[in-house]
N, C-alpha and C positions, 0 to 999 in steps of 0.2 A: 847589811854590808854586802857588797856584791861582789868580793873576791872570794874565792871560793876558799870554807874553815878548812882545816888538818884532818880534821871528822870527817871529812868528805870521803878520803880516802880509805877510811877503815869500816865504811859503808857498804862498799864496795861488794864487798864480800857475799853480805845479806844479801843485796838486789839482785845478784846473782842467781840467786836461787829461785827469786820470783818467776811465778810465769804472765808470760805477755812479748811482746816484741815493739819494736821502734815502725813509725808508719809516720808518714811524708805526702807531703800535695804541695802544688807549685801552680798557678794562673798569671794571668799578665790581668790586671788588675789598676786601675788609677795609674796606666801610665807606667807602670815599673812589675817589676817581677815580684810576686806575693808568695810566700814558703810559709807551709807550716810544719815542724815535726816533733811529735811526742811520742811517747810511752804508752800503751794501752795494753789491757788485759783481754781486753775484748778486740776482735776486730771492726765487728758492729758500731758498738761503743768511739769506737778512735775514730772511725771513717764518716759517722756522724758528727761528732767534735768538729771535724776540720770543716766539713761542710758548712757547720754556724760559722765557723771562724771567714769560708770566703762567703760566705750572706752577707758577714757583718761588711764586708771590704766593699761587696756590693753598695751596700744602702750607705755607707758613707760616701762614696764615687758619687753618686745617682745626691747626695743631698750639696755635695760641698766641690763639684768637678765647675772650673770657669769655661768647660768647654761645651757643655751638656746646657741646653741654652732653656730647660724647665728645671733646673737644679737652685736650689733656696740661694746660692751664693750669685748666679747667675738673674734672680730678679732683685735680690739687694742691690746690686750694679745697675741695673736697668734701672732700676724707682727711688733709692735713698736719696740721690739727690733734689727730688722735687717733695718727697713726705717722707714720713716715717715708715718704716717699712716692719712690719712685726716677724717677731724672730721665734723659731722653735724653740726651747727650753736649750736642744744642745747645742745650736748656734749661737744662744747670747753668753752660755759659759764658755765656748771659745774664744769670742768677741772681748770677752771680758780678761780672760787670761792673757790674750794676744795682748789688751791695752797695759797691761800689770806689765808683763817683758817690756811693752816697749820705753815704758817709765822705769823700770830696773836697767836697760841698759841704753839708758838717753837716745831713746831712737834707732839705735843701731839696728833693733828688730822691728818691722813695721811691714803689717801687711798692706799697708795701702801703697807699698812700695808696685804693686804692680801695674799703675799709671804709668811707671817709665817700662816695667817690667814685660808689656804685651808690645812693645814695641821694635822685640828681639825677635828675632826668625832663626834660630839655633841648626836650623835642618838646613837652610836656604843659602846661611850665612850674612844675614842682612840685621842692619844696625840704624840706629833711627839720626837723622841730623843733627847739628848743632842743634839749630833753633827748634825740632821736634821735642827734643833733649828738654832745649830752655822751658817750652810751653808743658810738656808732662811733669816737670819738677816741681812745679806751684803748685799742681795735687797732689804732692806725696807728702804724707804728715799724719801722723796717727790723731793728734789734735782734732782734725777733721774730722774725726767718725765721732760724734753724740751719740753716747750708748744710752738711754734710761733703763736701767737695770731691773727698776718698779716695774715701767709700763710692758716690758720686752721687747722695745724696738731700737729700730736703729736709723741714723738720717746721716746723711753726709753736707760737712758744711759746706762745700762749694762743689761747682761743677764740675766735671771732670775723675775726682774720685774712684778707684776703683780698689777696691781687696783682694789678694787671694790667699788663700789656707796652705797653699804648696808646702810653704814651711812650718805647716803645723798638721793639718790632719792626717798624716800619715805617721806622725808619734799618735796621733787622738786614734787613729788606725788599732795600732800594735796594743796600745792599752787595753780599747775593749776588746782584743779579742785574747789574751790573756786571762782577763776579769769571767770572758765567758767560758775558756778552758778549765778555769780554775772553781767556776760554781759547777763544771760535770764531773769533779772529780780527778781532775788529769794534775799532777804534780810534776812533772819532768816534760819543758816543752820551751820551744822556742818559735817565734812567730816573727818574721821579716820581712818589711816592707821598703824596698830600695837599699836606700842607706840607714832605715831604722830598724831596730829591734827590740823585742821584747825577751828576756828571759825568763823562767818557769822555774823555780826550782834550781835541781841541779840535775846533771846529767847518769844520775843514777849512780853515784858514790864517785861519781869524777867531776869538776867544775865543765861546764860548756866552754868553749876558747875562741873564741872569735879575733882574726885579724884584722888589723890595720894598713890598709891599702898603704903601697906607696903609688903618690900619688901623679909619680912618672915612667916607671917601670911594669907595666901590667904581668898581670899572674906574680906580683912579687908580695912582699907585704916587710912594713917598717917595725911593728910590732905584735906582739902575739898577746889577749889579754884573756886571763882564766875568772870567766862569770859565775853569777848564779844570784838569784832572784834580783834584776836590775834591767835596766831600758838601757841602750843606749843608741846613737846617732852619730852619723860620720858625713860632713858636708867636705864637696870636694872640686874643683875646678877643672877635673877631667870629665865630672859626669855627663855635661853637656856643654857645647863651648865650641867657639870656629877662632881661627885666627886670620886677623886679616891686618897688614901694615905694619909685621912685626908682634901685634898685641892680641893676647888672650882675651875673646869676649866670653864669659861663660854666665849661667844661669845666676848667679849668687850674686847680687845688686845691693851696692851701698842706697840705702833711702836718702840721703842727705847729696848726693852726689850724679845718683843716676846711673852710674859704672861699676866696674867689675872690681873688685876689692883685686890688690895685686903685691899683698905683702905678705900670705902665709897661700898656701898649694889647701892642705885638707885639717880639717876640725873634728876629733871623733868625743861626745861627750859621755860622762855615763853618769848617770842617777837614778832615781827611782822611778819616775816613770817618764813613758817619751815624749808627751808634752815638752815637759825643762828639757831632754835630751836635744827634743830638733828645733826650741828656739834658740839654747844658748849653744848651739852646734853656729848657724847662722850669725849670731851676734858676736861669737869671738871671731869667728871668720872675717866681717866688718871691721872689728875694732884692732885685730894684727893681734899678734903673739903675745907682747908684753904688757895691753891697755886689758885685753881678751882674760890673761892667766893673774889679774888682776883679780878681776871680777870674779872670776870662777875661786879664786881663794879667799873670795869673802863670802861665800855662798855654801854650808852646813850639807854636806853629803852629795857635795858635785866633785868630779873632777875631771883631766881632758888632756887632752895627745895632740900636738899642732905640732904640724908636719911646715916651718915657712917657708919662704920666695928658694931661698938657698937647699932647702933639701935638708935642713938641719931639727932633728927633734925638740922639742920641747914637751917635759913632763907636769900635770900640775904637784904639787908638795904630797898629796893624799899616793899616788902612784908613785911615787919617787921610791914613797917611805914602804910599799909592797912590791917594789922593784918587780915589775913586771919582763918578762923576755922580750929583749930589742933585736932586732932584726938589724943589718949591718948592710 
């Protein structure tokens, strides 16, 4: 459960007495700002931790960045379309999980959305043509990626094809590095990549509290939520995005369409870890508030915060009923 028990706070007390202190590290990382901060008794000990923690962010960047043109995601692009292209063990369990979202939520999630996807220039403000539009839409379709699961490879059924992890490996991010705080030992920590996170624990007899952007007001926040041992992810249509002819172009692409989804502002999910956090962050964002809070309440220990078009909350049933602090 990742709301933080009543126990939590009669905890308190104890930890108090501990010795150790709180230690912190921040890099720019894959694109986005990477934070770690725990609890150590040692100083050795913690400043070590974090270290593996940004190795780990490293060697994921360096295997799954579409920008890094010797990176494993980067020759699947280059070659699946003409062969099979053989996969690391941790590339075909992404490939694999990516395929499972995009079949649980009909499409909505699909990394081979980045056929239309690379054709945005976010910094520049530049947006691809009609007809660019027409011809990159025939390859978006998760259908088209042939996983054989056996052999560990992967082939794309037609030309054009391309993936990216953007909306997945930086939950895959926050998981191991979590997984690797948690076999040194470290109990109380929190590790954050962009809009995802990972929590640890809890905050030493108090839950961790992470807010909820609002997602037009900066330095504000819509809601305040009290964690502990849980992932979660917050996709958003301020994080990158140009407006040009009245309309918001931003990073978060319907695959079936090509465009900017433009019926909810921000998506924040939480569950147990951030794989489900940052696909079904993205897929409710696609599918709007009421198709979105569907899904997510047919889904065993998820729930999620959609902020829509109007600026209006929506809670899923799991939050409702822990009434979390809303922000006004």
């Amino acid at each position: 459960m990742w709301f933080a028990s009543a126990s939590a706070a009669r905890r308190s007390a104890a930890a108090a007495m501990a010795v150790g202190d709180w230690f912190s590290r921040e890099e720019a990382i894959m694109g986005t700002a990477i934070r770690v901060e725990l609890w150590g008794e040692d100083r050795a000990a913690a400043e070590d931790a974090m270290s593996a923690v940004m190795a780990e962010m490293h060697r994921i960047d360096r295997a799954m960045s579409p920008h890094k043109p010797d990176s494993e995601l980067s020759r699947i692009n280059r070659e699946a379309a003409t062969c099979p292209v053989a996969l690391s063990e941790e590339m075909a369990g992404l490939v694999d999980r990516a395929l499972r979202f995009s079949a649980l939520s009909d499409g909505a999630f699909d990394i081979t959305y980045a056929a239309v996807g690379h054709l945005y220039d976010y910094r520049e403000g530049l947006r691809p043509s009609e007809e660019a539009l027409r011809r990159a839409r025939a390859a978006v379709g998760w259908r088209h990626l042939i996983l054989d699961r056996q052999a560990r490879t992967l082939r794309f059924a037609r030309e054009g094809v391309r993936i990216d992890l953007g909306g997945f490996a930086k939950g895959h991010a926050v998981d191991n590095a979590a997984a690797l705080l948690r076999a040194r030992g470290i109990r109380h920590a929190i590790v954050s990549a962009g809009g995802d996170s990972r929590v640890v624990g809890d905050r030493r007899g108090r839950p961790w509290t992470i807010g909820v952007r609002d997602p037009r007001r900066p330095g504000e926040v819509v809601a305040v939520l009290p964690l502990e041992d849980t992932a979660i992810s917050t996709s958003g249509d301020y994080e990158r995005y140009f407006v040009a002819d009245g309309v918001r172009f931003h990073h978060l692409i319907d695959p079936a369409t090509g465009r900017s989804p433009t019926s909810v502002r921000s998506v924040t999910i939480l569950a147990a870890d951030g794989l489900t956090t940052e696909a079904l962050s993205k897929t409710v964002f696609v599918k709007g508030a009421e198709q979105g809070l569907r899904l997510i309440e047919s889904l065993e220990g998820v729930d999620a915060v959609v902020v829509d078009a109007e600026g209006v909350l929506h809670y899923s049933s799991g939050l409702l009923a822990a009434a979390p602090q809303a922000r006004q």
